[in-house]
C-alpha positions as semicolon CSV with decimal commas, in nm:
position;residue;x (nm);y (nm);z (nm)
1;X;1,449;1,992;1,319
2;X;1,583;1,942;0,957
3;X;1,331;1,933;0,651
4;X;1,257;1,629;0,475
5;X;1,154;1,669;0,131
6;X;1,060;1,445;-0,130
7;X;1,261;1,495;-0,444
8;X;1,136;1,212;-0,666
9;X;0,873;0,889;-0,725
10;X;0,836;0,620;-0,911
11;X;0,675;0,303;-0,960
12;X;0,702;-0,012;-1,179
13;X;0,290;-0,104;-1,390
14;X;0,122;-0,336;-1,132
15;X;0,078;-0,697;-1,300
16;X;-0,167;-0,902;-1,229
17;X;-0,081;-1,140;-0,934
18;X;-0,095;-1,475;-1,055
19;X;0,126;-1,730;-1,205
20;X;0,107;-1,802;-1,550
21;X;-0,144;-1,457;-1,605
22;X;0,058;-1,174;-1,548
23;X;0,310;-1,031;-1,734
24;X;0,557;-1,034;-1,415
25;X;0,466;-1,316;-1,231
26;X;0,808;-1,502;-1,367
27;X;1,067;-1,265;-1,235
28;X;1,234;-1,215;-0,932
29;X;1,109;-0,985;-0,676
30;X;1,458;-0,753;-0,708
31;X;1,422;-0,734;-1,083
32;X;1,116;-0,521;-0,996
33;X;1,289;-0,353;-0,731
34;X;1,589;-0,295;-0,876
35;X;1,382;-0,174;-1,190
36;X;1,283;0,146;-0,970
37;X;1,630;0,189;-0,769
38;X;1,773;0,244;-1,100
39;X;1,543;0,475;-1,271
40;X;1,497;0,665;-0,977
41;X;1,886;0,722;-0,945
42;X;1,907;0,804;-1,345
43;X;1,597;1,033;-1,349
44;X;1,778;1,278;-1,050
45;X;2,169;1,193;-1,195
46;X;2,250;1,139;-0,829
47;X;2,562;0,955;-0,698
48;X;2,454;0,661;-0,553
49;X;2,751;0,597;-0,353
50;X;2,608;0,899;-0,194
51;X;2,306;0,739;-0,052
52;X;2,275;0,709;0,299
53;X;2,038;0,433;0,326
54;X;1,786;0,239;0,128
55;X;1,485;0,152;0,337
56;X;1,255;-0,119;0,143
57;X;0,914;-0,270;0,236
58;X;0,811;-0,667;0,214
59;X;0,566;-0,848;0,359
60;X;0,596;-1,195;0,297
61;X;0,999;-1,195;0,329
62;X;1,017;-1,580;0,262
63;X;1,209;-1,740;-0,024
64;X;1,284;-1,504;-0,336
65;X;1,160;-1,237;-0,111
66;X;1,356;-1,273;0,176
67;X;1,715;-1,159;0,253
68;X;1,682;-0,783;0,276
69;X;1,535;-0,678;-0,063
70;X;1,626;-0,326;0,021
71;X;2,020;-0,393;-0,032
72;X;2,003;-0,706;-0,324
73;X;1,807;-0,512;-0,536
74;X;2,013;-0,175;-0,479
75;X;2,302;-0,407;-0,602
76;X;2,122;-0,549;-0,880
77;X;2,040;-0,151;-0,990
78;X;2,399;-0,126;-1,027
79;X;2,432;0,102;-0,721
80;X;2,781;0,130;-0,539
81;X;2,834;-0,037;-0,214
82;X;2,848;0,248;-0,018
83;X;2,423;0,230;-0,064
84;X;2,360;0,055;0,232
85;X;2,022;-0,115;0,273
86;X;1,746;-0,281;0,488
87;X;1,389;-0,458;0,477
88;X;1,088;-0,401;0,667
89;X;0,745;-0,521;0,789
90;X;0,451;-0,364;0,861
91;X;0,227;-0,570;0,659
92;X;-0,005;-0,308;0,438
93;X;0,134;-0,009;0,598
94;X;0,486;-0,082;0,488
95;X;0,529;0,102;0,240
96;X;0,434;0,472;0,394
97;X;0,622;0,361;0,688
98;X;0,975;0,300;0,500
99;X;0,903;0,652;0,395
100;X;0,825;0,757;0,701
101;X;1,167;0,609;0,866
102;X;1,376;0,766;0,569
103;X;1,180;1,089;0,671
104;X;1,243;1,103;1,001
105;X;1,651;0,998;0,908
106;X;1,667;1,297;0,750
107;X;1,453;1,551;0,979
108;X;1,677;1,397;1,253
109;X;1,996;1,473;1,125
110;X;2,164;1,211;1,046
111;X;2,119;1,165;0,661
112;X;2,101;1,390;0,408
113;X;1,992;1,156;0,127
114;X;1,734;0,840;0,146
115;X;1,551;0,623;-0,075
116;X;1,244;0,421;0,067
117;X;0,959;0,218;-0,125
118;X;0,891;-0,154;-0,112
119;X;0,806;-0,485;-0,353
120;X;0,555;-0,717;-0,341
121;X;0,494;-0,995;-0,578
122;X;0,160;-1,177;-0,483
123;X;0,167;-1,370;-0,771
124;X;0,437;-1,575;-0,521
125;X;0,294;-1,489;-0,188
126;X;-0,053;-1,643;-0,344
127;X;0,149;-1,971;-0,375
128;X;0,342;-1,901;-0,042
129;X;-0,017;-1,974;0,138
130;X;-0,192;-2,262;-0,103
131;X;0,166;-2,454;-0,013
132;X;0,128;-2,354;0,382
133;X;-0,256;-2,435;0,402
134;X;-0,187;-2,781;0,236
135;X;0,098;-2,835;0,447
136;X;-0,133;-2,762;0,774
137;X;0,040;-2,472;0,883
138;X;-0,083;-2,162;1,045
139;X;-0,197;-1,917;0,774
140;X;0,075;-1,571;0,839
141;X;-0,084;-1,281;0,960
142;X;-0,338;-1,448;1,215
143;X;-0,124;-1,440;1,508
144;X;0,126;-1,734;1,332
145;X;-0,028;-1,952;1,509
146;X;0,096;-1,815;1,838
147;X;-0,250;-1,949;2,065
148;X;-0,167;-1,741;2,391
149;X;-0,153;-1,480;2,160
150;X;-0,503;-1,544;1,918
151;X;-0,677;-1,592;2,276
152;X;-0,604;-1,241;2,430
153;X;-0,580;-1,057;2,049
154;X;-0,798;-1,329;1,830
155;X;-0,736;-1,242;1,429
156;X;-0,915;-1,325;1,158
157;X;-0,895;-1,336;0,777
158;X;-0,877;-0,971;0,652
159;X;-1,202;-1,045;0,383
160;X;-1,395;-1,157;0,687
161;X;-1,333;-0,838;0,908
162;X;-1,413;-0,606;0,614
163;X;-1,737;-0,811;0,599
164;X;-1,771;-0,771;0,988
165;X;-1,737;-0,402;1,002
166;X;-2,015;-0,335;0,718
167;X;-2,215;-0,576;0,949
168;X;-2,100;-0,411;1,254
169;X;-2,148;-0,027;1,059
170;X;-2,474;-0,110;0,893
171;X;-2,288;-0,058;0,513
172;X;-2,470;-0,198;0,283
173;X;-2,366;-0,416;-0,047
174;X;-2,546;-0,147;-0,279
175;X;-2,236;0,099;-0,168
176;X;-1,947;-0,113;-0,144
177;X;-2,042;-0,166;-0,457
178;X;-2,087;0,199;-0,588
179;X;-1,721;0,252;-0,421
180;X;-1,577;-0,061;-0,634
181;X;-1,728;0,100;-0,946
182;X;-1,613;0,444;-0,877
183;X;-1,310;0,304;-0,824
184;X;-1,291;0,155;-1,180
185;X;-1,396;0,440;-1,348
186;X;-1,121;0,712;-1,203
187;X;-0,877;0,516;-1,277
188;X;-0,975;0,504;-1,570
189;X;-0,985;0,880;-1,634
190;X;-0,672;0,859;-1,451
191;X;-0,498;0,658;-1,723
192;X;-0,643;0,781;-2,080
193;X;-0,546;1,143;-1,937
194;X;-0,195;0,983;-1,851
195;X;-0,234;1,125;-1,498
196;X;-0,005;0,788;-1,409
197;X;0,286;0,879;-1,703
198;X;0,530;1,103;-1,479
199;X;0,587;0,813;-1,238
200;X;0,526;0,478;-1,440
201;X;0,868;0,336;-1,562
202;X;0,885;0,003;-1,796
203;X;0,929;-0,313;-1,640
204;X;1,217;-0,474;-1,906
205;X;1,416;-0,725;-1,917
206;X;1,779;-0,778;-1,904
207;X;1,814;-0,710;-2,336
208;X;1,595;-0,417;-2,273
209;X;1,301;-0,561;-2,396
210;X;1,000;-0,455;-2,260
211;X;0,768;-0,674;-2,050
212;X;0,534;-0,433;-1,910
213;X;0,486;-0,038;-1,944
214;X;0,082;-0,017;-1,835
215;X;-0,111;-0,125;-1,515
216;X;-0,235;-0,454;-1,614
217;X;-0,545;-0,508;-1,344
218;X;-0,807;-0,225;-1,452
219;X;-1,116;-0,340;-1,559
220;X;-1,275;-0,015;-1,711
221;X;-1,572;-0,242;-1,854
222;X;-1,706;-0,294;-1,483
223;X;-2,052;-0,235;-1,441
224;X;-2,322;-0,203;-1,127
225;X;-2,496;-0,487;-1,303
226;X;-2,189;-0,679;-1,320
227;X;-2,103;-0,640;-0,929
228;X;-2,435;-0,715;-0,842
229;X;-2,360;-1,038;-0,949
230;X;-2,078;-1,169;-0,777
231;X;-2,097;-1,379;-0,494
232;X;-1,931;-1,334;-0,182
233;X;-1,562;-1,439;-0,168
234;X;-1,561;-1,457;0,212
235;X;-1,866;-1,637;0,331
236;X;-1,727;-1,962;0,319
237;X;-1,367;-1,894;0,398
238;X;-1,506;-1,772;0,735
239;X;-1,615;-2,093;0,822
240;X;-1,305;-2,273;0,694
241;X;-1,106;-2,474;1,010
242;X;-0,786;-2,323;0,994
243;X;-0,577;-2,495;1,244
244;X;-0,595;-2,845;1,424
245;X;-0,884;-2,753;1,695
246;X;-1,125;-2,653;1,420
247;X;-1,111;-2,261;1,456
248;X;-1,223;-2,075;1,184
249;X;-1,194;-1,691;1,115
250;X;-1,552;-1,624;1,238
251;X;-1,494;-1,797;1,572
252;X;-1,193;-1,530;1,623
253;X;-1,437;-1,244;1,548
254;X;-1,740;-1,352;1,788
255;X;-1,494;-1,404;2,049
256;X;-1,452;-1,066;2,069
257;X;-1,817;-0,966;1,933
258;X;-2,017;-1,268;2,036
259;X;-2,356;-1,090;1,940
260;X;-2,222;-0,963;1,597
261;X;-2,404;-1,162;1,306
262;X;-2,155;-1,113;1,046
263;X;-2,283;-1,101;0,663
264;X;-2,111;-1,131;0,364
265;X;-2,085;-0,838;0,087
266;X;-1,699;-0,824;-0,031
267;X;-1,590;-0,993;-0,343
268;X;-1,333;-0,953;-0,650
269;X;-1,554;-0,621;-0,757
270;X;-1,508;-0,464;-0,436
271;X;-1,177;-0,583;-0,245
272;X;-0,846;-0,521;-0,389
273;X;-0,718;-0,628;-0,662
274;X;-0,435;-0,898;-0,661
275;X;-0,121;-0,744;-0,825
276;X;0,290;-0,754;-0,806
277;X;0,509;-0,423;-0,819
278;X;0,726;-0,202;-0,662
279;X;0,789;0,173;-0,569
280;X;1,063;0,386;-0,474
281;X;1,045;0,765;-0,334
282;X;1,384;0,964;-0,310
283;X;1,401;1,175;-0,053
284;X;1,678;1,421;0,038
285;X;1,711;1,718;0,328
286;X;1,703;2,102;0,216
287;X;2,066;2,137;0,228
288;X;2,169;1,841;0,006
289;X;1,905;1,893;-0,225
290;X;2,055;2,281;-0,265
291;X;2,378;2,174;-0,298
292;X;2,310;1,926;-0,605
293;X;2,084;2,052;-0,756
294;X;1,754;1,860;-0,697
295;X;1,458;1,993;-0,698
296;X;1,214;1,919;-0,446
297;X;0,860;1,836;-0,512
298;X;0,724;1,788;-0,170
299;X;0,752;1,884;0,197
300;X;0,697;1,613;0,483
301;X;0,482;1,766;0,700
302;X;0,374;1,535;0,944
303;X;0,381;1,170;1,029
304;X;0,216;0,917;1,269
305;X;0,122;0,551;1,364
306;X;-0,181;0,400;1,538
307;X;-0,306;0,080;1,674
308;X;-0,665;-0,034;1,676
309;X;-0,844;-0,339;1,749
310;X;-0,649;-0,590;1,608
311;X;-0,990;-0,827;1,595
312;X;-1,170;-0,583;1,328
313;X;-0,841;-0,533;1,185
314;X;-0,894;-0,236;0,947
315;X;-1,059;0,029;1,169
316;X;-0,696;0,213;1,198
317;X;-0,686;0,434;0,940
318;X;-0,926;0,695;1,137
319;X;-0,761;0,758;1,424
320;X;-0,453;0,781;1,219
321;X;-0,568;1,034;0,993
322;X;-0,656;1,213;1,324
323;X;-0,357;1,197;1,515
324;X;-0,118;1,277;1,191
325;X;-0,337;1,596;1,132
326;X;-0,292;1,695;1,515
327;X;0,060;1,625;1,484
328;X;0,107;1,910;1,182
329;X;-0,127;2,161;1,369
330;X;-0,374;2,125;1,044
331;X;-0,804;2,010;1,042
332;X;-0,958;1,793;0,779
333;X;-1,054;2,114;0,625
334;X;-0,730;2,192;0,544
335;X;-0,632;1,869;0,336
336;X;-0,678;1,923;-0,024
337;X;-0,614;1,536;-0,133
338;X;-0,666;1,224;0,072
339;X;-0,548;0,829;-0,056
340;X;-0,729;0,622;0,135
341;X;-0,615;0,246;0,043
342;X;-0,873;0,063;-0,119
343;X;-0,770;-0,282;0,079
344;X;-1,176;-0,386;0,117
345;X;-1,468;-0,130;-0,031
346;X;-1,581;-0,086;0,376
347;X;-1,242;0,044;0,432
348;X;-1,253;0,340;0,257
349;X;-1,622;0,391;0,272
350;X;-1,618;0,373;0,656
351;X;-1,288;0,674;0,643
352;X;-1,514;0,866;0,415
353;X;-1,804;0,844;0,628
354;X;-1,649;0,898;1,005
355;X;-1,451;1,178;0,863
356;X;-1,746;1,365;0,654
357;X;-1,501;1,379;0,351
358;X;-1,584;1,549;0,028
359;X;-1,539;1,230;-0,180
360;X;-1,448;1,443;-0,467
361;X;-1,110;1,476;-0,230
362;X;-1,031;1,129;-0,212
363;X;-0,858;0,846;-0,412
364;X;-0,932;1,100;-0,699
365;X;-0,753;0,819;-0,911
366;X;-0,885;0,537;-0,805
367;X;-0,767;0,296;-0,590
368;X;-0,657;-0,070;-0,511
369;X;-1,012;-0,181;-0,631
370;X;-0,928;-0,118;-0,958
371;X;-0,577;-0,042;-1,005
372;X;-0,436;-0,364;-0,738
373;X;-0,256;-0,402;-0,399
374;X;0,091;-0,521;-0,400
375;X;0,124;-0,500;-0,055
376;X;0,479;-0,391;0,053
377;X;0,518;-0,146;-0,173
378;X;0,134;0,022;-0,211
379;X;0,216;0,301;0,018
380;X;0,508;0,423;-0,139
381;X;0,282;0,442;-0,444
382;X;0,026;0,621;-0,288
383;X;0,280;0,889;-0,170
384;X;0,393;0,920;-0,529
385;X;0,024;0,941;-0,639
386;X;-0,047;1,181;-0,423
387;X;0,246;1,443;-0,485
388;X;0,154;1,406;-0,887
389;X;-0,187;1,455;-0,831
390;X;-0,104;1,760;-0,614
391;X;0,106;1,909;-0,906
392;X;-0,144;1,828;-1,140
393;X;-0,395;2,022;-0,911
394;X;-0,196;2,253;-0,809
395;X;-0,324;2,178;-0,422
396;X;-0,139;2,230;-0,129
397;X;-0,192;1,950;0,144
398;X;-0,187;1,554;0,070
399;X;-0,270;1,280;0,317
400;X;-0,237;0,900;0,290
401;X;-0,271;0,648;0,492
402;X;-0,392;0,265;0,504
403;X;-0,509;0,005;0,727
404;X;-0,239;-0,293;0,836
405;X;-0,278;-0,580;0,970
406;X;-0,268;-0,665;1,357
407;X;-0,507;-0,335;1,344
408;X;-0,294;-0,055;1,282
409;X;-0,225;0,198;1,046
410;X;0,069;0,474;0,931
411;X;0,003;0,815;0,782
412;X;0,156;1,081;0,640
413;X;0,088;1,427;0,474
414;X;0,297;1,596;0,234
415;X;0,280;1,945;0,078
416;X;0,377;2,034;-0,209
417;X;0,659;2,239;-0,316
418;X;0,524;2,530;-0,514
419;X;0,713;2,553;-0,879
């Protein structure tokens, strides 16, 4: 089997996610994407009419987001059209798994030069949702409304099954918290030591102006005190009728778990934060890389999927991390780095916790708690995190992975290329 290696990442500054607040709610979804196709193809010099494929992560693929972002924005970068392209879904997990796909193109044989990554812009798949719950429709995500399906699989509202697992776990407020403020102040760290620089490229616009060249979420002013405050943003969105026969999203859960008394500790402090951006990794096999000159940065070591309980929703990410690590022949013990997605406090909290991590090891950056979540393209980021934060390091082993909707989760673990 060929070598995969990852030759280059970068991502746009995530803005906040809501109209009329951030600085990149008004564009379209390829201007962000195309903003990373192109630097990523001027940072290496490469041909582009020599790239295989572009495989590109979106969620919500309705209206400016729809029609295979992968191949509009790779136009709208200016690549030739020989740069094929295509769009994928795997809700949260997209993003490591259009990595994973260009990967496994090139360990295969059959390509010799990929670029993968994903876009999200919440600031329109926010609207996307007020306009379908005022409309009556089934929210996206719970089973579309599908009833066979929500009575042999019953979904709920992601907030509400991070809220049932700390029930369900015993994991307390106090720490959710803790892991919301931790969150806050790494990434803080993380950005006065410009541990984001290498892979941060300007959002500007079409006079070269620049829009936005920093992560605009981060609230380094957070406090315990502060937290402690907030009220739950879940407790009465679990009892909210969501379709015609007056289900609501704690129904779906005590289905399933008809003795679990579900309580209420996630909020803005503590869940992820609600952001638009995109990401692009460029990856290329041993040969091709040789012959032109790139310079490889990481090794693919190993990659895997899971499904889990689609009910609790988020309880993936373990038995990912476990299979992916069987899969490269390697123990916990041997993973220098772990990104852990942030998508609810409980999430990571409960990986740390099954897994008896050294939490010195993990999101050593912070996370989507403080830095934001645009969902299609936050595990391509994370991969670029974690190579950088290798470097930096100078560790051998990375692993991400992140929960997905309809309970499952990707992985992957790199290692870095020695300079």
């Amino acid at each position: 089997m060929a070598e995969a290696y990852i030759i280059d990442a970068v991502r746009t500054p995530r803005g906040i996610g809501k109209q009329g607040k951030g600085a990149l709610a008004h564009l379209h979804p390829q201007h962000l994407a195309a903003t990373v196709l192109k630097a990523i193809a001027e940072r290496n010099a490469i041909d582009t009419a020599e790239v295989d494929d572009i495989i590109w992560s979106t969620s919500t693929q309705r209206g400016h987001q729809g029609g295979d972002l992968g191949r509009m924005a790779a136009l709208d970068a200016g690549y030739d059209v020989k740069a094929s392209g295509t769009t994928l879904d795997r809700f949260c997990g997209g993003g490591i798994t259009a990595v994973n796909f260009a990967a496994a193109q090139i360990m295969s044989g059959m390509e010799d030069l990929v670029i993968a990554g994903g876009t999200e812009m919440m600031s329109l798949t926010a609207a996307m949702m007020q306009e379908d719950m005022a409309s009556g429709k089934p929210m996206l995500g719970m089973g579309s409304g599908n009833e066979r399906l929500n009575l042999s699989h019953p979904q709920s509202h992601q907030g509400v099954c991070g809220d049932a697992i700390a029930s369900m776990e015993g994991i307390d407020r106090e720490a959710l918290d803790a892991l919301g403020l931790e969150s806050q102040r790494r990434a803080k760290v993380a950005i006065d030591e410009g541990r984001f620089d290498r892979s941060i490229v300007p959002v500007t616009d079409d006079d070269g102006n620049v829009i936005l060249d920093h992560d605009e979420y981060p609230r380094p002013q957070t406090t315990a005190e502060g937290l402690a405050a907030l009220k739950p943003s879940f407790a009465a969105m679990a009892d909210m009728p969501y379709n015609k026969d007056g289900d609501t999203f704690r129904k779906q859960i005590n289905r399933r778990y008809p003795d679990l008394d579900i309580r209420h500790f996630h909020h803005a402090g503590n869940s992820s934060g609600v952001v638009d951006g995109a990401a692009a990794v460029l990856l290329a096999s041993k040969d091709y890389a040789e012959k032109h000159g790139l310079k490889p940065r990481a090794r693919i070591v190993a990659m895997a999927n899971v499904g889990d309980d689609p009910t609790l929703m988020l309880n993936a990410p373990v038995p990912a991390a476990k299979k992916v690590l069987a899969k490269a022949g390697l123990t916990k013990d041997d993973i220098d780095l772990w990104e852990i997605n942030e998508a609810f406090a409980v999430v990571a909290e409960k990986f740390i916790r099954d897994l008896a991590l050294d939490r010195d090891k993990v999101n050593v950056n912070g996370g989507s708690i403080a830095l934001g979540h645009p969902i299609g393209a936050t595990g391509a980021i994370l991969i670029g995190t974690i190579v950088d934060e290798l470097e930096r390091q100078e560790k051998r082993y990375g692993l991400v992975t992140m929960c997905a909707a309809g309970g499952m989760a990707p992985a992957i673990i790199v290692e870095r290329v020695s300079s």
